[in-house]
C-alpha positions in Angstrom: 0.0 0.0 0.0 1.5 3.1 -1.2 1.2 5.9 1.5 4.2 8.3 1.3 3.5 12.2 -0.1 3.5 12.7 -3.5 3.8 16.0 -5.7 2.6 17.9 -8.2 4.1 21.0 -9.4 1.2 23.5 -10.9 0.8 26.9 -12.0 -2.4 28.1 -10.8 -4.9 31.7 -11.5 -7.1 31.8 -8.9 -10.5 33.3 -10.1 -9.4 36.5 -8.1 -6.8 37.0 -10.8 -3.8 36.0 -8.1 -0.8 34.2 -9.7 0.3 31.1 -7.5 2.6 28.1 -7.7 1.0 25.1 -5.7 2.7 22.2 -4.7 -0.2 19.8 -4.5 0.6 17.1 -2.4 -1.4 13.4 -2.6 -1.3 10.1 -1.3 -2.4 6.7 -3.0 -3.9 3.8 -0.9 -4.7 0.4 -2.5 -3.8 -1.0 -5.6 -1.5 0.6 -8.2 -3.2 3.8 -10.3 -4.5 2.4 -13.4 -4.9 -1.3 -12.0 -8.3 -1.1 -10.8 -11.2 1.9 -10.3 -9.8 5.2 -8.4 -12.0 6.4 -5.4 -11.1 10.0 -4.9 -11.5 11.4 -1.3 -11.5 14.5 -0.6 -10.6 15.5 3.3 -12.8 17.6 5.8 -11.7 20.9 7.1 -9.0 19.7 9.6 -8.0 16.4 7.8 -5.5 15.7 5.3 -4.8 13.0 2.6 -3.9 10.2 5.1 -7.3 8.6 4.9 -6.3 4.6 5.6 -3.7 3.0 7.6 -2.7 3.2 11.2 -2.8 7.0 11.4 -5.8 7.5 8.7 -8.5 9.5 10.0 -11.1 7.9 8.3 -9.2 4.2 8.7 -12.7 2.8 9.6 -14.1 3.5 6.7 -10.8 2.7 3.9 -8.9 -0.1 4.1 -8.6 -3.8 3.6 -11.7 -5.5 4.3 -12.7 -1.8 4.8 -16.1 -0.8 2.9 -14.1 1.0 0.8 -11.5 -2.0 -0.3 -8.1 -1.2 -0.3 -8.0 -4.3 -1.9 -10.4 -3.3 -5.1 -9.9 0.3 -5.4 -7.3 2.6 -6.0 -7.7 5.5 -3.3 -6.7 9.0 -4.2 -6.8 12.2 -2.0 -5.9 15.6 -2.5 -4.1 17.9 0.3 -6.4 21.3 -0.4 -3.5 23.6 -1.1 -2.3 25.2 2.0 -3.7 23.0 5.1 -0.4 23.0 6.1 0.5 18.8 6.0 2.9 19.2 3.5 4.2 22.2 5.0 2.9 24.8 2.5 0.2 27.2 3.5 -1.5 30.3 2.0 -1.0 33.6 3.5 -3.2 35.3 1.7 -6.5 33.1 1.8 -9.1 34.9 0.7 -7.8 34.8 -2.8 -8.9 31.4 -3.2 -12.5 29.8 -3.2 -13.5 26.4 -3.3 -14.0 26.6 -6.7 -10.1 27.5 -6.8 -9.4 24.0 -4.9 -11.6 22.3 -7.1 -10.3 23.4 -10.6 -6.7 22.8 -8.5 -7.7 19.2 -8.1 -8.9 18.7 -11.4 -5.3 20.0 -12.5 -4.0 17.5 -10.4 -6.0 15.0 -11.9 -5.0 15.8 -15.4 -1.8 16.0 -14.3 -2.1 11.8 -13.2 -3.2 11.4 -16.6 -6.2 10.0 -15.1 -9.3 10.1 -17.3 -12.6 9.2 -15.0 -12.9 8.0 -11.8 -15.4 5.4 -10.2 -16.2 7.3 -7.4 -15.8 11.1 -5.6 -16.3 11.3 -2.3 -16.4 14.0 0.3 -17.3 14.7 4.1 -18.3 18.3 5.0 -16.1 20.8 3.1 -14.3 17.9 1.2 -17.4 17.4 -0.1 -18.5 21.0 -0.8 -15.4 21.2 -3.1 -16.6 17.8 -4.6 -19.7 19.6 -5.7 -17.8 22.2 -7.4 -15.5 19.6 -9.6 -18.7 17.7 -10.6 -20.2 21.0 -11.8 -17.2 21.7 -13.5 -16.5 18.7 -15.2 -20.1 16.7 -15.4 -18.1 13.0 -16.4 -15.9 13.2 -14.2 -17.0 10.2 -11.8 -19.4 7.4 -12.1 -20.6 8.0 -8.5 -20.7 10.9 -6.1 -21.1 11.0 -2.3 -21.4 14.0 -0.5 -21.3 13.4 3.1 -22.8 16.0 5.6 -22.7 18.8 2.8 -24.6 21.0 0.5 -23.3 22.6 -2.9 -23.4 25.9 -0.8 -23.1 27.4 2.5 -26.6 28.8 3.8 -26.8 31.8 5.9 -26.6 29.9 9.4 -22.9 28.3 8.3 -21.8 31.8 6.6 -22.5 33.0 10.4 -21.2 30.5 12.5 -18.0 30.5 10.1 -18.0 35.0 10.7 -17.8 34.1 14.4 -14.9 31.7 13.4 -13.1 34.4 11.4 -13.3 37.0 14.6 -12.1 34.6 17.0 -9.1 33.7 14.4 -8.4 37.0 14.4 -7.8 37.9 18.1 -4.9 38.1 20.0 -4.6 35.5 22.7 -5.6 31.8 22.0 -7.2 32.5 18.8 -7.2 28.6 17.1 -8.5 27.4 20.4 -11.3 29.9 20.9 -12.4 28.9 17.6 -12.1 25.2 17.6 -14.1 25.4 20.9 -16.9 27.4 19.1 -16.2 25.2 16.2 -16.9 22.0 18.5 -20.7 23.4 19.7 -21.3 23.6 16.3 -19.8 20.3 15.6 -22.0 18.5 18.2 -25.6 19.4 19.5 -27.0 20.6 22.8 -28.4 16.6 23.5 -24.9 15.2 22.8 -23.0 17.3 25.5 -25.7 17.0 28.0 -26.2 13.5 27.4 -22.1 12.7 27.6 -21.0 15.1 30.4 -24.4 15.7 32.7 -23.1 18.3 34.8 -20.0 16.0 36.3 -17.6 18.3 38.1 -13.6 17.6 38.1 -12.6 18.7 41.6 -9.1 18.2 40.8 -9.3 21.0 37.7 -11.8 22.6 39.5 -14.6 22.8 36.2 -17.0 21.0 34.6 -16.1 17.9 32.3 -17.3 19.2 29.6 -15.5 22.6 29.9 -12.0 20.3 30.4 -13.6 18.8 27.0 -13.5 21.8 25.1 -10.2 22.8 26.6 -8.8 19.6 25.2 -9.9 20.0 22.0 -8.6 23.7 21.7 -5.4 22.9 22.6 -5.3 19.5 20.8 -6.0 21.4 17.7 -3.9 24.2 18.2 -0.7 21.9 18.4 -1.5 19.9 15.4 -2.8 22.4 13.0 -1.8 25.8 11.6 -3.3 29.1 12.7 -3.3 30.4 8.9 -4.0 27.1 7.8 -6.9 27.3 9.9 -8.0 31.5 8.1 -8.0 29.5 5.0 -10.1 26.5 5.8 -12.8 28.0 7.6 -12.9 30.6 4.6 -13.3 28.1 2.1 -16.6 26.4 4.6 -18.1 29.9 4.2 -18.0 30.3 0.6 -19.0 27.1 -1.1 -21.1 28.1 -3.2 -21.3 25.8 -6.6 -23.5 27.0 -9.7 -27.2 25.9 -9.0 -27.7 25.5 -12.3 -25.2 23.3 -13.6 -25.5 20.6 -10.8 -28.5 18.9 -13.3 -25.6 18.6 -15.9 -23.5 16.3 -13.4 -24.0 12.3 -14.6 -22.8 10.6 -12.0 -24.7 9.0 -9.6 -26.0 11.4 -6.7 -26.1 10.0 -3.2 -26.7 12.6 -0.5 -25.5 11.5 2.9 -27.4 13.8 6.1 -27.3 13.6 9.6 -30.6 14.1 11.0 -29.1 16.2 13.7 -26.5 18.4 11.8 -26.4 21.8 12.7 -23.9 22.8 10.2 -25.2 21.5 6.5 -29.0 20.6 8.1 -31.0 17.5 6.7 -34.0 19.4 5.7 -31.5 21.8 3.5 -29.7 18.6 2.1 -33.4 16.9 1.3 -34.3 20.1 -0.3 -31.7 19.9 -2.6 -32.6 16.5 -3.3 -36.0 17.1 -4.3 -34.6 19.9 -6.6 -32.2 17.6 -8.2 -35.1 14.6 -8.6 -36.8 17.1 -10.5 -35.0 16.7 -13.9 -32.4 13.4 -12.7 -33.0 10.0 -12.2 -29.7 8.8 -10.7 -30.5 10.8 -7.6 -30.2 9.5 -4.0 -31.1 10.2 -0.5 -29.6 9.2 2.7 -29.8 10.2 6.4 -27.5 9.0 9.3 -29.9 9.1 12.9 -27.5 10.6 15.4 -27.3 12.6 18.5 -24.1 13.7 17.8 -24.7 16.4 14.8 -22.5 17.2 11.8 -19.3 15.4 13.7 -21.6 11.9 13.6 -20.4 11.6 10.1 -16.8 10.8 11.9 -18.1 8.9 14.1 -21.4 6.8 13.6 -19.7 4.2 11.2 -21.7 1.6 11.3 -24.5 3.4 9.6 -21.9 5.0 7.1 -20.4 1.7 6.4 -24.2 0.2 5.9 -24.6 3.6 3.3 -21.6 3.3 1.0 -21.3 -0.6 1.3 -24.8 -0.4 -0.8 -23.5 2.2 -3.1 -20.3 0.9 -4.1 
């Protein structure tokens, strides 16, 4: 299984005009490129390309024996440019778009010579920028899975992600007052309550959960990149893919929800279901039950497995 970092030098325009060189970085999981059909998996907002193996975040989900085979498929994924695992990042951020990391992946995929692939799949923002590629290039893949996603970012995301963008931007603790913000959006009001129920910690002198969201500030903060971090939660708030041209895609469509997502919400996900059924038959609709919100797509695998075992 090949896991090391690969690289692809490309010249890149951003839509803004902006002139960039991007050093897009990959890994390949399974069989040999070109010996059998390429899954392309594109990460969430603090992931990265290692999807499978010991240290693969979404290891219960790719791998061998895994529902998505290690030993059938060819597994692709994409670094987006700048979230810092290969060591580059973007100081200017705003001059790219998910559209931008889109049209950089399809480079990348040129650039592998590779001509379709069987399958696109995306959680959360990896799947907001597998919107935009589909729209962009409507053969691209037999099947498409967005996971926990919409082909744009509603109002109640754009505002969550604004209150992201000020806490990134003060002066003390900024990445870990925003991943704990991030992580009350990530989970819901019956998930806390439900995991911590008002247990004290004498010793720390607070509340579990409050030692829970401390945790996962800090965690975050000392694996991941403050302007890494700009970028990614300015791509979550401007995903915004052509209404229009999703009709054109010809893949298969399969939706993935979480009933309780706060982030990309079920009934906006159906709703764009019911739009796409209008005028496309290859259209699917699925919904993971949860109390854990938009993170249950990371963690209620038994019912993802279930999902994708009967797509693919």
């Amino acid at each position: 299984m090949k896991t090391e970092l690969n690289y692809i030098n490309l010249s890149y325009q951003t839509n803004s005009g902006k002139e960039y060189h991007i050093p897009l970085s990959y890994q390949l999981f399974g069989q040999e490129l070109f010996t059998a059909p390429i899954v392309l998996v594109n990460h969430a907002l603090t992931g990265n390309s290692n999807v499978s193996g010991e240290e693969g975040w979404w290891k219960q989900l790719i791998g061998r024996n895994q529902v998505i085979d290690t030993d059938k498929y060819t597994v692709l994924c994409f670094n987006i440019p700048g979230n810092g695992y290969d060591d580059f990042f973007i100081d200017e951020y705003e001059d790219f778009g998910p559209s931008d990391m889109a049209n950089i992946f399809l480079n990348g995929i040129e650039a592998l010579d590779i001509k379709n692939l069987y399958a696109v799949i995306g959680g959360s923002l990896g799947g907001g920028i597998g919107w935009e590629m589909l729209a962009k290039k409507p053969g691209l893949a037999r099947i498409f899975i967005p996971i926990a996603c919409d082909f744009k970012t509603h109002d109640w995301l754009h505002a969550q992600c604004m209150v992201q963008k000020f806490l990134l931007n003060v002066d003390q603790e900024p990445l870990q007052k925003a991943r704990i913000h991030a992580m009350l959006c990530y989970r819901t009001p019956q998930s806390l309550n439900d995991r911590f129920q008002n247990r004290y910690d004498q010793e720390k002198q607070r509340l579990k959960s409050e030692d829970w969201l401390i945790y996962h500030g800090n965690s975050l903060n000392e694996r991941f990149s403050l302007i890494a971090y700009r970028l990614m939660n300015h791509l979550l708030m401007t995903i915004n893919t052509e209404e229009k041209s999703l009709g054109n895609i010809e893949a298969q469509i399969h939706l993935v929800s979480v009933d309780t997502d706060l982030f990309f919400p079920a009934s906006e996900i159906r709703m764009c279901f019911e739009k796409l059924k209008e005028n496309k038959g290859n259209v699917f609709y699925h919904e993971i039950k949860s109390m854990h919100g938009h993170d249950a797509f990371l963690m209620e695998y038994e019912q993802l497995n279930n999902i994708i075992k009967n797509i693919l």
